[in-house]
Backbone as XML, in Angstrom:
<?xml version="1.0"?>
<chain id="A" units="angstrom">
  <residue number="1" name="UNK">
    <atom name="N" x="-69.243" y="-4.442" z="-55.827"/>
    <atom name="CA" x="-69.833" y="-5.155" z="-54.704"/>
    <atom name="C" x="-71.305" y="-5.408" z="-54.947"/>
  </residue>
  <residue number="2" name="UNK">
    <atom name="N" x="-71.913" y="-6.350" z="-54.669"/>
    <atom name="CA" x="-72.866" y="-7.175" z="-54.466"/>
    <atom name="C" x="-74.129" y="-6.297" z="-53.946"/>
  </residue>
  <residue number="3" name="UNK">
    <atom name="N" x="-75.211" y="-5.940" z="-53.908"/>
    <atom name="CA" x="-76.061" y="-4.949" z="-53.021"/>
    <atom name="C" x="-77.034" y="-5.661" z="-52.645"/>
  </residue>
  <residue number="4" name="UNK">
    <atom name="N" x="-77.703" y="-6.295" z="-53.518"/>
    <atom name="CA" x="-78.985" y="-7.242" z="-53.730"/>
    <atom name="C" x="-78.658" y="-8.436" z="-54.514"/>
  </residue>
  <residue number="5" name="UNK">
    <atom name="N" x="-79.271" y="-9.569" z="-53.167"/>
    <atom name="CA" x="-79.513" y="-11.284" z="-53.727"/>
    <atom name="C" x="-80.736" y="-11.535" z="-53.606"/>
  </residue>
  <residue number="6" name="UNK">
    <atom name="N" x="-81.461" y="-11.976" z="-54.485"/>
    <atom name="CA" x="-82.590" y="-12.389" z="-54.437"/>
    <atom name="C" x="-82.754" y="-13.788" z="-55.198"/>
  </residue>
  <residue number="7" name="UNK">
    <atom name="N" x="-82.851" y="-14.600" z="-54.224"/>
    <atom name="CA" x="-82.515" y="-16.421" z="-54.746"/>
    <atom name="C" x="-84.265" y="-16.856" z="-54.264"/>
  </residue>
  <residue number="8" name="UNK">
    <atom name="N" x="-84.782" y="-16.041" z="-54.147"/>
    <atom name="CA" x="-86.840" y="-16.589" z="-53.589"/>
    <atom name="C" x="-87.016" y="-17.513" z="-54.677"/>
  </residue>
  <residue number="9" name="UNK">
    <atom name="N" x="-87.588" y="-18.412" z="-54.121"/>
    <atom name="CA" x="-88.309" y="-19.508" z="-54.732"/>
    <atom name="C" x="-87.539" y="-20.813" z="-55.477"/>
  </residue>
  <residue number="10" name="UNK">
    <atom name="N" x="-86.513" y="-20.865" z="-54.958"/>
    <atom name="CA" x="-85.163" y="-21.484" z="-56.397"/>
    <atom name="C" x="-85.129" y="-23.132" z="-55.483"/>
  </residue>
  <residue number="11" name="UNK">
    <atom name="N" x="-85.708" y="-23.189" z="-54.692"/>
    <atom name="CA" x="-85.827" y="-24.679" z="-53.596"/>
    <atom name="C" x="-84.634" y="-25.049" z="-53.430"/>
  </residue>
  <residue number="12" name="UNK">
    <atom name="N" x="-83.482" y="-24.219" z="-52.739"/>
    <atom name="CA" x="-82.914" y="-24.836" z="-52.095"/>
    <atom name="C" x="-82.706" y="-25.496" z="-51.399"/>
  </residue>
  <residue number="13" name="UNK">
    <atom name="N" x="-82.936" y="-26.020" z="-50.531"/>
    <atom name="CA" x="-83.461" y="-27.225" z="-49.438"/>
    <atom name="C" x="-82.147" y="-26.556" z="-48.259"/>
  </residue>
  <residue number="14" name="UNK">
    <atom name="N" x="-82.448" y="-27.873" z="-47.318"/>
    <atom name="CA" x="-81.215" y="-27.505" z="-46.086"/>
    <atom name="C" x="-79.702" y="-27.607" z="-47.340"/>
  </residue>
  <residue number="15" name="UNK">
    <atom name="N" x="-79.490" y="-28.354" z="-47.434"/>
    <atom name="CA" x="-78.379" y="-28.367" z="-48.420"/>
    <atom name="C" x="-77.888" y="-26.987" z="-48.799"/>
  </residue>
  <residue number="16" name="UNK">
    <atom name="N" x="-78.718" y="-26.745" z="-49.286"/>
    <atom name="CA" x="-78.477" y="-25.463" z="-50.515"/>
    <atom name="C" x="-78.137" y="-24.222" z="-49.561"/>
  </residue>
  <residue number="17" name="UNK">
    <atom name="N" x="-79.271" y="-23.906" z="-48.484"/>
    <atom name="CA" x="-79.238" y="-23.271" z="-47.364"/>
    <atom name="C" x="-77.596" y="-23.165" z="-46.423"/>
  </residue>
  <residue number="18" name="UNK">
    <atom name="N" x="-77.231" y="-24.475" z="-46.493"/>
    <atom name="CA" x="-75.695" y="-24.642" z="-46.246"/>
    <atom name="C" x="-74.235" y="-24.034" z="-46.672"/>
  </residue>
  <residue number="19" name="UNK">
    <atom name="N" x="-75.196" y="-24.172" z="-48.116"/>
    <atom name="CA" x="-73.815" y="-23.707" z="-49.091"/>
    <atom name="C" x="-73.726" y="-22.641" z="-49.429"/>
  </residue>
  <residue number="20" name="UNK">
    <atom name="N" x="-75.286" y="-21.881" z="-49.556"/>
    <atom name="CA" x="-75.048" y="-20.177" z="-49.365"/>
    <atom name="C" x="-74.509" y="-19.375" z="-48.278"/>
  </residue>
  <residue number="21" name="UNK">
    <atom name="N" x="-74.711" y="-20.487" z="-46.979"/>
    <atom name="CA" x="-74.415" y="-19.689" z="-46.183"/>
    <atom name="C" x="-72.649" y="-19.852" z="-46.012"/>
  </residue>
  <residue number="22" name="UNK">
    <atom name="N" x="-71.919" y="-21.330" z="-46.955"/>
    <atom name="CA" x="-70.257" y="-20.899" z="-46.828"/>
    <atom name="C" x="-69.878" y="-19.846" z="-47.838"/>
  </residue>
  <residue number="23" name="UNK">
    <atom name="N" x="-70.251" y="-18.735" z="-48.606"/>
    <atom name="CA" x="-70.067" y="-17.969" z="-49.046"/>
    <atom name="C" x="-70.796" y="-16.501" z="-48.291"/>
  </residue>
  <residue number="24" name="UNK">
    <atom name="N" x="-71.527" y="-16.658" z="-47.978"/>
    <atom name="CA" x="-72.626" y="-15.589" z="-47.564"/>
    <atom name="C" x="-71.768" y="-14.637" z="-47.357"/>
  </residue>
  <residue number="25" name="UNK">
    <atom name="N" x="-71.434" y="-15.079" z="-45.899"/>
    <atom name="CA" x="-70.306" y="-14.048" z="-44.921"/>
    <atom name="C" x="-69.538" y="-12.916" z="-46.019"/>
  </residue>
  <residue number="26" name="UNK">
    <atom name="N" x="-69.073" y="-13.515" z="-47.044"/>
    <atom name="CA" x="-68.004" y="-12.679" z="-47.638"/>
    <atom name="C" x="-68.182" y="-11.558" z="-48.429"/>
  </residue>
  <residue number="27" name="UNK">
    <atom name="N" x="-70.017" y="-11.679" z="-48.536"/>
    <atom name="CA" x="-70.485" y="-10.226" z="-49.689"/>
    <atom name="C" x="-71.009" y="-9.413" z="-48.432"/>
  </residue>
  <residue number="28" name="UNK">
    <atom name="N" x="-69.790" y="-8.833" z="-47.841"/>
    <atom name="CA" x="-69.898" y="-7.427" z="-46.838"/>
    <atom name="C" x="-70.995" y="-6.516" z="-47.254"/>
  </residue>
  <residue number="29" name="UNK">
    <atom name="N" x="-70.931" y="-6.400" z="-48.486"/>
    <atom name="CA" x="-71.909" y="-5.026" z="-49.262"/>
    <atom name="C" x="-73.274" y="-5.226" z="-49.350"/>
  </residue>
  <residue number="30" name="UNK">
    <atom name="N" x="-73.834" y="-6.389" z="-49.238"/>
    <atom name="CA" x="-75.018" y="-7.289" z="-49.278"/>
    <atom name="C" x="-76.195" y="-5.870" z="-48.484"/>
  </residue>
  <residue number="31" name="UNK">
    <atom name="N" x="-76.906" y="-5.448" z="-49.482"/>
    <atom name="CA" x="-78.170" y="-4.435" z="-48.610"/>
    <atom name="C" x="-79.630" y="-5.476" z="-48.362"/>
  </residue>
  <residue number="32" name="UNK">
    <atom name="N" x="-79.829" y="-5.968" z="-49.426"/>
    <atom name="CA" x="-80.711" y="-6.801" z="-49.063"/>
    <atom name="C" x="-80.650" y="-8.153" z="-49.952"/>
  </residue>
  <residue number="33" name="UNK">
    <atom name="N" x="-81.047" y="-9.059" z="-48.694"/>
    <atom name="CA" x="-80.575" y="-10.438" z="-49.011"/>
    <atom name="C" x="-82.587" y="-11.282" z="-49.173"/>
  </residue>
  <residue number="34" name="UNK">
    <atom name="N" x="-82.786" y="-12.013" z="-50.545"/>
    <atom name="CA" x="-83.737" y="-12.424" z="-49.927"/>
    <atom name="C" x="-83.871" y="-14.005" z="-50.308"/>
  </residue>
  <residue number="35" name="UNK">
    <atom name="N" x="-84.523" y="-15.162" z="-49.216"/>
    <atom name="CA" x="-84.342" y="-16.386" z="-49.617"/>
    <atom name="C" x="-85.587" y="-17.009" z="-49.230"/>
  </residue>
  <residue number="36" name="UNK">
    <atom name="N" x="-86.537" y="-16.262" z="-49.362"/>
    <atom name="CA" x="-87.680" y="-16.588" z="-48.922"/>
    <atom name="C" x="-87.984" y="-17.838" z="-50.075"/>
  </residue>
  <residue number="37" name="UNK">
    <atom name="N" x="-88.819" y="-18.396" z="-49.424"/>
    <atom name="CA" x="-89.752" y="-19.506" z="-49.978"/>
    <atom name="C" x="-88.634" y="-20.612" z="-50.721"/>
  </residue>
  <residue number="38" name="UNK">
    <atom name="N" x="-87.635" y="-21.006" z="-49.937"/>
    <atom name="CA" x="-86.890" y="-22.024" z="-50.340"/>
    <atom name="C" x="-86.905" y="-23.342" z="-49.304"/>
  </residue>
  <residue number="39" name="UNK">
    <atom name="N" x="-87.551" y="-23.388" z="-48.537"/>
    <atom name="CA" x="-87.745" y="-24.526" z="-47.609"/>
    <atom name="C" x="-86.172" y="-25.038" z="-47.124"/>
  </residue>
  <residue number="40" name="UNK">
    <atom name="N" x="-85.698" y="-23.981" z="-46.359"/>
    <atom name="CA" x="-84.409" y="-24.392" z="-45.849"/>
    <atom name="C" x="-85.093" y="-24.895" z="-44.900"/>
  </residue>
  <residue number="41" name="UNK">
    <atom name="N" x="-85.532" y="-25.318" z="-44.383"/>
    <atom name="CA" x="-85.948" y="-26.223" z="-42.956"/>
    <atom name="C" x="-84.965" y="-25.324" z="-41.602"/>
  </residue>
  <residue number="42" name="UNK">
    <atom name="N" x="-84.551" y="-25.904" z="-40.910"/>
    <atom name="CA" x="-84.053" y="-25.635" z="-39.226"/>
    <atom name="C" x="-82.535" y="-25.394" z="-39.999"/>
  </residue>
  <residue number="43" name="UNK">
    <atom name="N" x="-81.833" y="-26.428" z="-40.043"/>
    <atom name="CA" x="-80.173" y="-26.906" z="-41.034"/>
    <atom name="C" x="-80.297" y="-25.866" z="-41.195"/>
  </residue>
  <residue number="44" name="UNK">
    <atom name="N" x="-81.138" y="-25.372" z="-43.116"/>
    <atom name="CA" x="-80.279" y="-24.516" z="-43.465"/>
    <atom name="C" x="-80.152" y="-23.508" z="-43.360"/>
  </residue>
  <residue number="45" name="UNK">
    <atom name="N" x="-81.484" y="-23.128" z="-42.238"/>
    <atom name="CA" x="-81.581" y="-21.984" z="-41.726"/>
    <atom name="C" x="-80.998" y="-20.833" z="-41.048"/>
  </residue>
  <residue number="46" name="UNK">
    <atom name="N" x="-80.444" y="-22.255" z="-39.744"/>
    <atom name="CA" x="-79.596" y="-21.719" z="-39.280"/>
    <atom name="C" x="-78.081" y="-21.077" z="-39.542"/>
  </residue>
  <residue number="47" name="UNK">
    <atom name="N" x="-77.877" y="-21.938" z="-40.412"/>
    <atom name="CA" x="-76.718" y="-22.052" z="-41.607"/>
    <atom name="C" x="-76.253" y="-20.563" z="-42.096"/>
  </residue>
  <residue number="48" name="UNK">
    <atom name="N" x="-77.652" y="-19.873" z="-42.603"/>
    <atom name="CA" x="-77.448" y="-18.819" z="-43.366"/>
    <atom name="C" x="-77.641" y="-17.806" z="-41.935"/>
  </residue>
  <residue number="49" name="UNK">
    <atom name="N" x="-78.241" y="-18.071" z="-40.938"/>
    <atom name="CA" x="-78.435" y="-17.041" z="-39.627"/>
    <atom name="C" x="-76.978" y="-16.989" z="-39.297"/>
  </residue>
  <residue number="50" name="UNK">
    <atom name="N" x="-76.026" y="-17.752" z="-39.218"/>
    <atom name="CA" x="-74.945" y="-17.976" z="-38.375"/>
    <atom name="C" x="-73.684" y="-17.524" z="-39.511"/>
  </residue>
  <residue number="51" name="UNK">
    <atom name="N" x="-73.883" y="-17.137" z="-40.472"/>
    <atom name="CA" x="-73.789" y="-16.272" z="-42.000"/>
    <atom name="C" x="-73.758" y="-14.657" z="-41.506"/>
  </residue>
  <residue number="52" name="UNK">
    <atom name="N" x="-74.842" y="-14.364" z="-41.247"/>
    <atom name="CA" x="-74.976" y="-13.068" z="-41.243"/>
    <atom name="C" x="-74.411" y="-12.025" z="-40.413"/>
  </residue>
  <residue number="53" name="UNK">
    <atom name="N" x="-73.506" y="-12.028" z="-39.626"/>
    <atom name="CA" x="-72.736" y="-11.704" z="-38.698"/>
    <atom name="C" x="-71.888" y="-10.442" z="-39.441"/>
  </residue>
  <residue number="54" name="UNK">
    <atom name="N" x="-71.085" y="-10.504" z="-40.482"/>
    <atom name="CA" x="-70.272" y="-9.296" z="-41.216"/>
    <atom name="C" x="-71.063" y="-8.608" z="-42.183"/>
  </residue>
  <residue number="55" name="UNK">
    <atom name="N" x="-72.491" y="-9.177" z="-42.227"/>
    <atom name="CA" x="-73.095" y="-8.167" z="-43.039"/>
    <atom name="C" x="-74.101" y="-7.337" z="-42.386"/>
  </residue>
  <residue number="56" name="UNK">
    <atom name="N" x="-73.236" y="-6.011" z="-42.188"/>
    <atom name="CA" x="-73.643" y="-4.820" z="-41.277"/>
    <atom name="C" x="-74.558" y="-3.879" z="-42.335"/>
  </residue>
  <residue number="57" name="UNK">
    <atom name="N" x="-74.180" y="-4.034" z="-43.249"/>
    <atom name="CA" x="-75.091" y="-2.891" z="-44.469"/>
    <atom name="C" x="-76.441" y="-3.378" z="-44.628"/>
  </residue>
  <residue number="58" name="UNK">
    <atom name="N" x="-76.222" y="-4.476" z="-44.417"/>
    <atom name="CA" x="-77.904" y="-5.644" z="-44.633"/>
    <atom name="C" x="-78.997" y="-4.484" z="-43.875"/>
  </residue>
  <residue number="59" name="UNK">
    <atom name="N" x="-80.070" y="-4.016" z="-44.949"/>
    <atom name="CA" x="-81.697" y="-3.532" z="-44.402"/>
    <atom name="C" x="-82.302" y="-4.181" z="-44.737"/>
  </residue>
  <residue number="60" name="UNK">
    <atom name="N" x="-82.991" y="-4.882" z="-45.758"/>
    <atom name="CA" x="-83.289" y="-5.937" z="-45.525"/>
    <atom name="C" x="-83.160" y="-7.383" z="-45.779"/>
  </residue>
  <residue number="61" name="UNK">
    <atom name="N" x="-84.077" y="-8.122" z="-44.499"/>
    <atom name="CA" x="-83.608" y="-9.532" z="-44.888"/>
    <atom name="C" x="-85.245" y="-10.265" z="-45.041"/>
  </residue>
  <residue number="62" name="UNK">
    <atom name="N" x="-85.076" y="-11.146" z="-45.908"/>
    <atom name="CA" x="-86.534" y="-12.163" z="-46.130"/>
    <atom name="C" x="-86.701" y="-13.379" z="-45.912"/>
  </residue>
  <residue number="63" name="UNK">
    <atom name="N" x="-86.869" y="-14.156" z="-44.712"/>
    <atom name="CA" x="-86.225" y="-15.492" z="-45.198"/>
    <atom name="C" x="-88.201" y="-16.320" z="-45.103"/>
  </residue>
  <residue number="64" name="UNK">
    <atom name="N" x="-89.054" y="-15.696" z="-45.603"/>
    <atom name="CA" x="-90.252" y="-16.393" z="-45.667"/>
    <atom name="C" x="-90.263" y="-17.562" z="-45.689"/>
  </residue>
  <residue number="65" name="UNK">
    <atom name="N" x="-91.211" y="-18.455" z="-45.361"/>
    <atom name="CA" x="-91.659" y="-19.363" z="-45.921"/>
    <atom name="C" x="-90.700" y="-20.588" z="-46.287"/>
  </residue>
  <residue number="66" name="UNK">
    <atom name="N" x="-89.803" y="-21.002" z="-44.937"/>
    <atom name="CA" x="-88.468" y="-21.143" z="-45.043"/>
    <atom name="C" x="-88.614" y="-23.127" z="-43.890"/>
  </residue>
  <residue number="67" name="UNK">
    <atom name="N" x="-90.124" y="-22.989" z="-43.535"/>
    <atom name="CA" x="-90.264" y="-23.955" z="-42.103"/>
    <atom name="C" x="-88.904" y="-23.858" z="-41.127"/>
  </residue>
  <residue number="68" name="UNK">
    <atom name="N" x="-88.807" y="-22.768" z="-41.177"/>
    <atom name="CA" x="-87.485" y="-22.240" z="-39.784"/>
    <atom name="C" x="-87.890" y="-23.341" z="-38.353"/>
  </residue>
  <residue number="69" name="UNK">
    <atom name="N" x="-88.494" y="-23.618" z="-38.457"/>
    <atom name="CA" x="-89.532" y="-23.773" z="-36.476"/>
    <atom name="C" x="-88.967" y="-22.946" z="-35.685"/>
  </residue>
  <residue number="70" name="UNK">
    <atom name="N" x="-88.996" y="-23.576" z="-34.497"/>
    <atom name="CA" x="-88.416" y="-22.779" z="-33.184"/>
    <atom name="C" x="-87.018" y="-22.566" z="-33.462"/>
  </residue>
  <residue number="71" name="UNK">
    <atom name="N" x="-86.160" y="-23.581" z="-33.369"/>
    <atom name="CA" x="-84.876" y="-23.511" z="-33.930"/>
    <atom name="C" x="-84.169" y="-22.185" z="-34.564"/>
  </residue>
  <residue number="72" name="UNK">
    <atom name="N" x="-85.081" y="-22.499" z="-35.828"/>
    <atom name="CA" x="-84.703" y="-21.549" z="-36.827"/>
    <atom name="C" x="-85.226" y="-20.031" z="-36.283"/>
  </residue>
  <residue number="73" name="UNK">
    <atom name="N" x="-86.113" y="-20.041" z="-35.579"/>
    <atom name="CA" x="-86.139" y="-18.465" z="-34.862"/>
    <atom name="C" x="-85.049" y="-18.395" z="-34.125"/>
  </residue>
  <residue number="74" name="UNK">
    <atom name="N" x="-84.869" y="-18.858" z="-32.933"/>
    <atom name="CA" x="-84.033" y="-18.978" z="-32.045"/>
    <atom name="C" x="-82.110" y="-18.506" z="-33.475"/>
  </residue>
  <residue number="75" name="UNK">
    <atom name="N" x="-81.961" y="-19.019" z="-34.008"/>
    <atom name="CA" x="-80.866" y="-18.871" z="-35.199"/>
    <atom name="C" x="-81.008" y="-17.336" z="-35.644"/>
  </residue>
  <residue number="76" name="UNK">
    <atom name="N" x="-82.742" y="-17.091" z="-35.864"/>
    <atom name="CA" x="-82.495" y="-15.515" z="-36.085"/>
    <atom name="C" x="-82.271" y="-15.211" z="-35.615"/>
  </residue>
  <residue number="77" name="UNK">
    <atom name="N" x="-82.788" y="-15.136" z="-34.006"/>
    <atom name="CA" x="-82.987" y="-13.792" z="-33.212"/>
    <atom name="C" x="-80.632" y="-13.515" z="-33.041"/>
  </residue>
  <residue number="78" name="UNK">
    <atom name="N" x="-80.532" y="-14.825" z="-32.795"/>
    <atom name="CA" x="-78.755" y="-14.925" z="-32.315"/>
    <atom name="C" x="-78.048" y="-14.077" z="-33.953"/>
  </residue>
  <residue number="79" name="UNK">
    <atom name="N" x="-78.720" y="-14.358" z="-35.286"/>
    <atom name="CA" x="-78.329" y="-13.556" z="-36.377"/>
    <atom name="C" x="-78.512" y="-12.472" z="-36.583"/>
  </residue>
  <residue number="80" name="UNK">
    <atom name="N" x="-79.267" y="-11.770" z="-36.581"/>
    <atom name="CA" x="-79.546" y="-10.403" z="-36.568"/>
    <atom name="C" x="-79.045" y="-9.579" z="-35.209"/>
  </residue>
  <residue number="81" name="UNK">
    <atom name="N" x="-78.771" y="-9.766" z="-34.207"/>
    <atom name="CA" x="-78.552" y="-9.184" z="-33.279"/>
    <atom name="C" x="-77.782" y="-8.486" z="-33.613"/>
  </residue>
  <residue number="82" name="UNK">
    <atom name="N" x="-76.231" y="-8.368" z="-34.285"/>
    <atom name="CA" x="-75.559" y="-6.987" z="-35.151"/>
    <atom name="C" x="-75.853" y="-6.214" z="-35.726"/>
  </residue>
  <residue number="83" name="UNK">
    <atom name="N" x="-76.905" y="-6.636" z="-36.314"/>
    <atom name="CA" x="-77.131" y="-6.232" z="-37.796"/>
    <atom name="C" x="-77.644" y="-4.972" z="-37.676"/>
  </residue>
  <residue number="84" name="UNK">
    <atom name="N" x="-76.884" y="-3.645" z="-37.192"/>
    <atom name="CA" x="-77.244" y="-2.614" z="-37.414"/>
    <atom name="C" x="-77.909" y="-1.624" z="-38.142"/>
  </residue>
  <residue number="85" name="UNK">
    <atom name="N" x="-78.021" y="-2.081" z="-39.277"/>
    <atom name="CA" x="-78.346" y="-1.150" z="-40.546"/>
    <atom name="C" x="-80.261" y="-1.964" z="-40.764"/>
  </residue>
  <residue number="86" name="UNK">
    <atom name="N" x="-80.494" y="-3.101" z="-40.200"/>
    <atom name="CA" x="-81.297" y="-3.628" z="-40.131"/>
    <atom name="C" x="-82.801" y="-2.993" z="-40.493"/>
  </residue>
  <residue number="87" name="UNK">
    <atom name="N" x="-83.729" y="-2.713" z="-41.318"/>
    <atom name="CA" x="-84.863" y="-1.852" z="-40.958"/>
    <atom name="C" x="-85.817" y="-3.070" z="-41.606"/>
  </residue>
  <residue number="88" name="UNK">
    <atom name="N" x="-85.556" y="-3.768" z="-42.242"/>
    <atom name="CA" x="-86.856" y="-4.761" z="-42.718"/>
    <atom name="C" x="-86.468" y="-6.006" z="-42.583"/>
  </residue>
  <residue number="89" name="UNK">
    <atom name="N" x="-87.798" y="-7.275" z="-41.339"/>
    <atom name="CA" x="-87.333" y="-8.688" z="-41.136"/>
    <atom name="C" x="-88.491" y="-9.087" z="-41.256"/>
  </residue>
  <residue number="90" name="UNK">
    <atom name="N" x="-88.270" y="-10.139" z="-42.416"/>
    <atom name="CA" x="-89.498" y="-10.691" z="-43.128"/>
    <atom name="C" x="-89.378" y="-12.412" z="-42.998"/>
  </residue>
  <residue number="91" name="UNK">
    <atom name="N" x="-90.467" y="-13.413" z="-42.172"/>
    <atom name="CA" x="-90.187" y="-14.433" z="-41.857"/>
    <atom name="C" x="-91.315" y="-15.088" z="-41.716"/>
  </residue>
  <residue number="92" name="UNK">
    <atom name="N" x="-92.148" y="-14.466" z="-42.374"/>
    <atom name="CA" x="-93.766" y="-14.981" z="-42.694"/>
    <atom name="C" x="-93.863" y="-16.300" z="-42.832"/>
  </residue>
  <residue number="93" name="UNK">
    <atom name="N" x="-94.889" y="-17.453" z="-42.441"/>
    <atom name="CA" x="-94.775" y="-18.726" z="-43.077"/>
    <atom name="C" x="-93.790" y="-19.824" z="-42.554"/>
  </residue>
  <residue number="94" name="UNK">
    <atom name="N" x="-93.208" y="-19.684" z="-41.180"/>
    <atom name="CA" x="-92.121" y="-20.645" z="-40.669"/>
    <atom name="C" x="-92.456" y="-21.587" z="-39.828"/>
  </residue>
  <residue number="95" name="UNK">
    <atom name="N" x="-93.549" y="-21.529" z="-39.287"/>
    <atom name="CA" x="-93.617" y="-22.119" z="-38.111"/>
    <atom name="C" x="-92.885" y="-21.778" z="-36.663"/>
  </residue>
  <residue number="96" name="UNK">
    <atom name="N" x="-92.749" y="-20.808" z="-36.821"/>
    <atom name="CA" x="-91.635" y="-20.382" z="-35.401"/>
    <atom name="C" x="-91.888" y="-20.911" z="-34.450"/>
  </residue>
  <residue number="97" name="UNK">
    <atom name="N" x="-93.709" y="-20.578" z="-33.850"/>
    <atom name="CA" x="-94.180" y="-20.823" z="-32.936"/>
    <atom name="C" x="-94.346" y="-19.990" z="-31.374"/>
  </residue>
  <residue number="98" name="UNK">
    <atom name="N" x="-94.373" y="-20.087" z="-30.361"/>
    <atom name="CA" x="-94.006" y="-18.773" z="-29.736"/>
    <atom name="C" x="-92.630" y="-18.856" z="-28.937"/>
  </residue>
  <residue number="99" name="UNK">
    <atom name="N" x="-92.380" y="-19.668" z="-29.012"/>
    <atom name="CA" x="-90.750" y="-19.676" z="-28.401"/>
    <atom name="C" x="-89.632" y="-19.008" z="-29.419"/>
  </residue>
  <residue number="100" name="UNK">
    <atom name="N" x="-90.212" y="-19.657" z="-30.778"/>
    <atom name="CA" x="-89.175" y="-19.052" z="-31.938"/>
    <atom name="C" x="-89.562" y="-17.636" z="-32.448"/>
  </residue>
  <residue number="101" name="UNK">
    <atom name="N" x="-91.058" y="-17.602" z="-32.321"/>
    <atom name="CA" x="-90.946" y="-15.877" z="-32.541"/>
    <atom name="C" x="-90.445" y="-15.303" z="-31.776"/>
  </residue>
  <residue number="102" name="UNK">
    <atom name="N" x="-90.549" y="-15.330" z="-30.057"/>
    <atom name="CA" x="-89.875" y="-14.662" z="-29.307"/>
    <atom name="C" x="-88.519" y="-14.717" z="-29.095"/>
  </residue>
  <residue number="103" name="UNK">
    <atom name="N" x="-87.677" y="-15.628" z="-29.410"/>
    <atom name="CA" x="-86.042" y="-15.642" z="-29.801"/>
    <atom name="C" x="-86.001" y="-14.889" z="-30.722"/>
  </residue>
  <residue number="104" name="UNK">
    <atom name="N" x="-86.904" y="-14.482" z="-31.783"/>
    <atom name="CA" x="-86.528" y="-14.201" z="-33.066"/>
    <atom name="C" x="-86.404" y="-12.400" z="-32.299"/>
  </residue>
  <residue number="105" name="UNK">
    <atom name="N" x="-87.679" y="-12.394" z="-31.945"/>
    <atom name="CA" x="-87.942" y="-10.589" z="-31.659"/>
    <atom name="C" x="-87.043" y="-10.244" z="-30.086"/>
  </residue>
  <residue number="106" name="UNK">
    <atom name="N" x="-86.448" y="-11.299" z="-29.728"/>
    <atom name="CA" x="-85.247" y="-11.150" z="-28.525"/>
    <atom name="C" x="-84.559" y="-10.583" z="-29.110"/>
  </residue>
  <residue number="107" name="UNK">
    <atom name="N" x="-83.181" y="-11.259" z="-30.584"/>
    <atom name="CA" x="-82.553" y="-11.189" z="-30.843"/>
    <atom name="C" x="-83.014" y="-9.185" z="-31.724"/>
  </residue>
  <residue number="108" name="UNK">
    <atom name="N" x="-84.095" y="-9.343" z="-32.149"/>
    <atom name="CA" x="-84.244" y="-8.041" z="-33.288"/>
    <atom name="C" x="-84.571" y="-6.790" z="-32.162"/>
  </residue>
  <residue number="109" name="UNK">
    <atom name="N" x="-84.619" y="-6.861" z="-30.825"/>
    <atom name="CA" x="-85.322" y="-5.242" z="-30.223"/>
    <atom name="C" x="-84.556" y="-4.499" z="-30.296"/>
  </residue>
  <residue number="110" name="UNK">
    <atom name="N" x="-83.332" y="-4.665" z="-30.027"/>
    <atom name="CA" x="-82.402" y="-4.027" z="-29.687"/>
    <atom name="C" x="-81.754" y="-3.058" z="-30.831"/>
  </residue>
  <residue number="111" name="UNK">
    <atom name="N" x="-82.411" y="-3.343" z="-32.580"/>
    <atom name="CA" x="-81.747" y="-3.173" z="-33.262"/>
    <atom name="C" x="-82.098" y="-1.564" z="-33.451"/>
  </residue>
  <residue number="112" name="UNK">
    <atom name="N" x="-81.359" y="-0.677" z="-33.940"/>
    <atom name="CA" x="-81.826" y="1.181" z="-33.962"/>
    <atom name="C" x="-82.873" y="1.065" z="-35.198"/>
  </residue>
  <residue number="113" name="UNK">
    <atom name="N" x="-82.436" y="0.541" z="-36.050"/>
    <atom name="CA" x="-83.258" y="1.294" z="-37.082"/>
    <atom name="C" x="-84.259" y="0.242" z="-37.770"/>
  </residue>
  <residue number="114" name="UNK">
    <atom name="N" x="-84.353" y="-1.108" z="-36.969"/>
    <atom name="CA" x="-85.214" y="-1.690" z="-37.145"/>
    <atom name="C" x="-86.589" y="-1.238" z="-37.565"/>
  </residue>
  <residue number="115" name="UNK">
    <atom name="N" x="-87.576" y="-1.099" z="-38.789"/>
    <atom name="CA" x="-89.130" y="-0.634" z="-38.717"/>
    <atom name="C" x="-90.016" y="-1.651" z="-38.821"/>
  </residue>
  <residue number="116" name="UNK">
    <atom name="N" x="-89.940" y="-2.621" z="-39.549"/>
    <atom name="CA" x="-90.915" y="-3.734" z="-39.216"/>
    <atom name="C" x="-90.718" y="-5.495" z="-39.167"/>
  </residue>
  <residue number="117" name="UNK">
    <atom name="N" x="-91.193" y="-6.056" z="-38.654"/>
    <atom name="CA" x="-91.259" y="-7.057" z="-38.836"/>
    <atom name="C" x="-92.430" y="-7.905" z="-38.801"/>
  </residue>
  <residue number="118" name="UNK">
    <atom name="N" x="-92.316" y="-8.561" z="-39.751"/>
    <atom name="CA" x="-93.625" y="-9.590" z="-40.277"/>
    <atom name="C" x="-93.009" y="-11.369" z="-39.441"/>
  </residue>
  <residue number="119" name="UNK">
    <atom name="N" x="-94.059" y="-11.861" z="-39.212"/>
    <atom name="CA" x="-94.229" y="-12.876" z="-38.136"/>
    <atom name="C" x="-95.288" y="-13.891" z="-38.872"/>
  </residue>
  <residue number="120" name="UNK">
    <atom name="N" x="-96.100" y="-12.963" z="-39.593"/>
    <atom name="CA" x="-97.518" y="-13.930" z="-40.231"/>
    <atom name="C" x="-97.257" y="-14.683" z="-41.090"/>
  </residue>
</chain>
């Protein structure tokens, strides 16, 4: 099983963002996933948020530098909300804004073992 993806910097676009996320779901074992700095825009953002649902082992996730906007917060906060095992959410660089950071940190309070999250 799969533990660590680290696809940072590879410019996937929304597209690409799409197509990881029709596989995503299926690497259960996934501990940390990271896709920072690929400019999935809102699409593919959400794409891979709406992905993350069976991966309960996930601690951390990175999706930096991704131009998420509001949207794409709003996609986290609804993605991570399972994600139990959760302790690192890294989303630096999106544009969230304050509607999308606060969807984002809606969806993440609740989580137990959550320890940080980056916003800058």
């Amino acid at each position: 099983r799969l533990r660590t993806l680290v696809l940072e910097s590879n410019k996937l676009g929304p597209a690409g963002g799409v197509s990881v996320a029709g596989w995503l779901g299926r690497m259960t074992g996934l501990e940390l996933l990271n896709l920072s700095d690929n400019r999935l825009g809102p699409d593919g953002g959400t794409a891979v948020c709406r992905a993350l649902a069976g991966l309960t082992r996930l601690h951390t996730l990175e999706l930096g530098s991704n131009a998420l906007g509001a949207s794409g917060g709003a996609a986290v906060g609804e993605g991570v909300a399972g994600l139990v095992s959760l302790r690192h959410l890294y989303l630096r660089s999106n544009g969230l804004g304050a509607d999308g950071a606060a969807a984002a940190a809606a969806g993440s309070a609740s989580l137990p073992k959550l320890a940080s999250v980056n916003l800058a």
